[in-house]
KEZA-244651 format. One line per 5 residues: number of its first residue (from 1); for each residue x, y, z of N, C-alpha, C, O. Coordinates in steps of 0.2 Angstrom, whole numbers. Example, Ala and Ser with C-alpha at 12.3 -4.5 7.8 and 13.67 -1.06 7.14 Angstrom:
1) 66 -28 39 62 -22 39 66 -16 39 71 -17 42; 64 -11 35 68 -5 36 64 0 39 67 6 40
END
This chain:
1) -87 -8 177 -83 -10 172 -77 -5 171 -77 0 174; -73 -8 169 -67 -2 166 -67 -1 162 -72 -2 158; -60 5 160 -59 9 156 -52 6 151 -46 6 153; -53 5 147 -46 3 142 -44 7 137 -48 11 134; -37 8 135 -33 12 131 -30 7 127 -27 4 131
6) -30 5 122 -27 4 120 -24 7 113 -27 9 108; -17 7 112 -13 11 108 -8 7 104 -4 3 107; -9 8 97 -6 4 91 0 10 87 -1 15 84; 5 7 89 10 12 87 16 9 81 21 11 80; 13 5 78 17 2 71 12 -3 67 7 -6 69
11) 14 -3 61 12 -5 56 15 -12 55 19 -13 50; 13 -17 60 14 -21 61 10 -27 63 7 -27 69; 9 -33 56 1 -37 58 3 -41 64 -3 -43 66; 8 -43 68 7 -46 73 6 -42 80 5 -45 85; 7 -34 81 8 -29 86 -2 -28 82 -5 -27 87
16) -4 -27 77 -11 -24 77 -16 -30 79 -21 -30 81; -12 -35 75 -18 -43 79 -20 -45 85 -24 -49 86; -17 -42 90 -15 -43 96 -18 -37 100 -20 -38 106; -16 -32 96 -20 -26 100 -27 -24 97 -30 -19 100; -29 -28 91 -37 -28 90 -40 -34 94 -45 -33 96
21) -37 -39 94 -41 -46 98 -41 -42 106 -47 -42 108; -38 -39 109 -36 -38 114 -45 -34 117 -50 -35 121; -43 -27 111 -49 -23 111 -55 -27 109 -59 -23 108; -57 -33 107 -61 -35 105 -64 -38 112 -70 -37 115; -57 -44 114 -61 -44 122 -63 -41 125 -68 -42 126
26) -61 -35 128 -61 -31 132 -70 -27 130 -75 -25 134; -69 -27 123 -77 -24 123 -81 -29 124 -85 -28 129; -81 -35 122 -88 -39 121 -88 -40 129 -93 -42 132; -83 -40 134 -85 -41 140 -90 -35 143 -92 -35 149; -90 -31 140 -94 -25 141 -90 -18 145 -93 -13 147
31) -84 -18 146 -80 -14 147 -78 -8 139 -78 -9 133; -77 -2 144 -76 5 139 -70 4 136 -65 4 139; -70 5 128 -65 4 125 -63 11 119 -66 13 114; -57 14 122 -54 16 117 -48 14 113 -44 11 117; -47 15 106 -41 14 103 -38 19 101 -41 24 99
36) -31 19 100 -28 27 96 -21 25 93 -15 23 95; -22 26 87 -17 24 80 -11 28 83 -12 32 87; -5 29 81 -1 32 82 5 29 77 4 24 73; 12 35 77 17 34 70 14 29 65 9 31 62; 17 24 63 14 21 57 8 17 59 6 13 54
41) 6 16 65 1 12 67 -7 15 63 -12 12 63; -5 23 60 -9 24 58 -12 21 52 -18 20 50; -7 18 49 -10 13 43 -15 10 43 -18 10 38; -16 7 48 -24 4 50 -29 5 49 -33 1 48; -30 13 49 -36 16 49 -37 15 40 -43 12 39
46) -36 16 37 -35 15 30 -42 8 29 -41 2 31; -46 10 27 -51 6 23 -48 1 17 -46 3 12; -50 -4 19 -47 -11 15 -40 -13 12 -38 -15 7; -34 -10 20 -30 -14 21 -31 -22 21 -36 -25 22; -25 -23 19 -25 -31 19 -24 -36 27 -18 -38 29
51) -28 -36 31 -26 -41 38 -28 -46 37 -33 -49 40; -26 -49 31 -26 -58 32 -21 -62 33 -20 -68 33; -15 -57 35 -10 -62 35 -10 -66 43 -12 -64 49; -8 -71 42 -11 -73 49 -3 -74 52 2 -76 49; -4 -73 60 2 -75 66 3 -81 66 0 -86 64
56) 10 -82 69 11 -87 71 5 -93 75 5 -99 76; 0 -88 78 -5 -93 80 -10 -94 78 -14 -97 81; -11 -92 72 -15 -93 66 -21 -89 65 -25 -91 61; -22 -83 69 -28 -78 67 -23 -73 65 -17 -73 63; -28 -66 65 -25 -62 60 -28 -56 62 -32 -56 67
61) -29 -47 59 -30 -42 61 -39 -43 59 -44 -42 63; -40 -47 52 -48 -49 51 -52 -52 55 -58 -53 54; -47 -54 60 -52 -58 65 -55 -54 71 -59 -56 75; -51 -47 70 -56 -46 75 -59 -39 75 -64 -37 79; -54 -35 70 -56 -27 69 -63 -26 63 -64 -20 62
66) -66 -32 60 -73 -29 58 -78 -30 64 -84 -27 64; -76 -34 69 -79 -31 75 -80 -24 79 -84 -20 82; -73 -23 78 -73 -15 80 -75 -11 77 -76 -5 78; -76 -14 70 -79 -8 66 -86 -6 67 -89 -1 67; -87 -13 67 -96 -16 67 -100 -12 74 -105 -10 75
71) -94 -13 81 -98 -8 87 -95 -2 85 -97 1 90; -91 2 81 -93 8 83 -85 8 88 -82 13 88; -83 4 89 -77 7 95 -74 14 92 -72 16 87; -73 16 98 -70 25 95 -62 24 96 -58 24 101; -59 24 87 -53 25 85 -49 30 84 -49 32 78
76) -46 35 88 -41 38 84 -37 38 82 -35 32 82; -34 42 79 -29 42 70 -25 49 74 -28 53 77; -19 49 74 -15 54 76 -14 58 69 -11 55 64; -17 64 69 -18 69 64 -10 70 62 -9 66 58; -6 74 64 1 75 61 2 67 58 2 66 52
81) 3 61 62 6 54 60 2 52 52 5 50 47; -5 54 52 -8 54 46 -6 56 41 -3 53 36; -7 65 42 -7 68 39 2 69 34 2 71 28; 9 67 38 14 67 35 13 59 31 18 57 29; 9 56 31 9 50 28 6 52 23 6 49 17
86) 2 55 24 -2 57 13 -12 53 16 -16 53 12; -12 51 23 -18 47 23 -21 52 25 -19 56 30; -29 53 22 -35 55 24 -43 53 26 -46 49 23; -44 56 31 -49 54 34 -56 51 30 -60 47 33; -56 52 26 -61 52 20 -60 44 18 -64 40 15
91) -54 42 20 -52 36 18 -53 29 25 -54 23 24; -52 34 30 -53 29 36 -58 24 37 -63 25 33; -59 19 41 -64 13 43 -68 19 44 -66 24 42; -75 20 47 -80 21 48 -80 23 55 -84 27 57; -75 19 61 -77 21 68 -67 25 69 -64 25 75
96) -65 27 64 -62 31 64 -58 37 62 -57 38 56; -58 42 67 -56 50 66 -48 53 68 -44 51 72; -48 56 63 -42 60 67 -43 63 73 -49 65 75; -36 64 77 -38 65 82 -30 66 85 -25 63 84; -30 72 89 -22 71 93 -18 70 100 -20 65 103
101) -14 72 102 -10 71 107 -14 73 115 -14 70 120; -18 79 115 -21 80 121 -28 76 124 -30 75 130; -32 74 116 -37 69 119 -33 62 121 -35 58 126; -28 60 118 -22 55 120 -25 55 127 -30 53 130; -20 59 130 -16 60 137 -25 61 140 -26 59 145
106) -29 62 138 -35 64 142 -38 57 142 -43 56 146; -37 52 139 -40 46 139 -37 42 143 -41 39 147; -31 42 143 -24 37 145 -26 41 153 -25 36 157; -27 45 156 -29 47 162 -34 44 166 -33 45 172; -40 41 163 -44 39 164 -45 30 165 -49 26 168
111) -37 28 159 -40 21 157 -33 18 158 -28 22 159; -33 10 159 -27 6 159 -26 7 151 -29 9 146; -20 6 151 -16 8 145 -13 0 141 -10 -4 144; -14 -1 135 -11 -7 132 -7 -1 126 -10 3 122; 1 -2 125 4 -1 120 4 -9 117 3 -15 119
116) 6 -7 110 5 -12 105 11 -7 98 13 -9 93
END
């Protein structure tokens, strides 16, 4: 199986619905999944964000990020990107931590890479 990166770098529900469903396939097919929040993309990690808005195709960030919570998918939260935003860890989903630029670059070595 492979390795996946995927990287969520705005706080935008049609760039995070797209890059949760993505990571959603990619796990239930039994391939290795990481995610990593990045500039406002951190917003995400925030516990009981609103992703019901749905895309033009008619799902949404709800349609697939309590699966990623539910396995466990290992999220990072870019610690400075957070931390100038006033957001803390205490506050994140459950399968998410801060985390920064050198595990980045150490995952993205290993794995195909999806920006979002």
């Amino acid at each position: 199986m492979a390795n996946f990166l995927f990287v969520l770098r705005e706080n935008n529900n049609e760039k995070a619905t797209r890059c949760f469903q993505f990571a959603k396939i990619a796990h239930s097919k039994g391939h290795t999944v990481n995610i990593f929040l990045i500039d406002s993309g951190v917003d995400w990690a925030v516990k009981g964000k609103d992703g019901s808005q749905k895309t033009d195709t008619g799902d949404c960030v709800n349609d697939y990020l309590p699966y990623l919570i539910e396995n466990s998918v290992e999220t990072g939260v870019c610690t400075p990107c957070a931390k100038n935003r006033g957001l803390d860890e205490a506050n994140f989903n459950t399968n998410m931590v801060l985390d920064g630029g050198p595990h980045l670059i150490d995952m993205a070595a290993e794995a195909k890479v999806f920006n979002f």
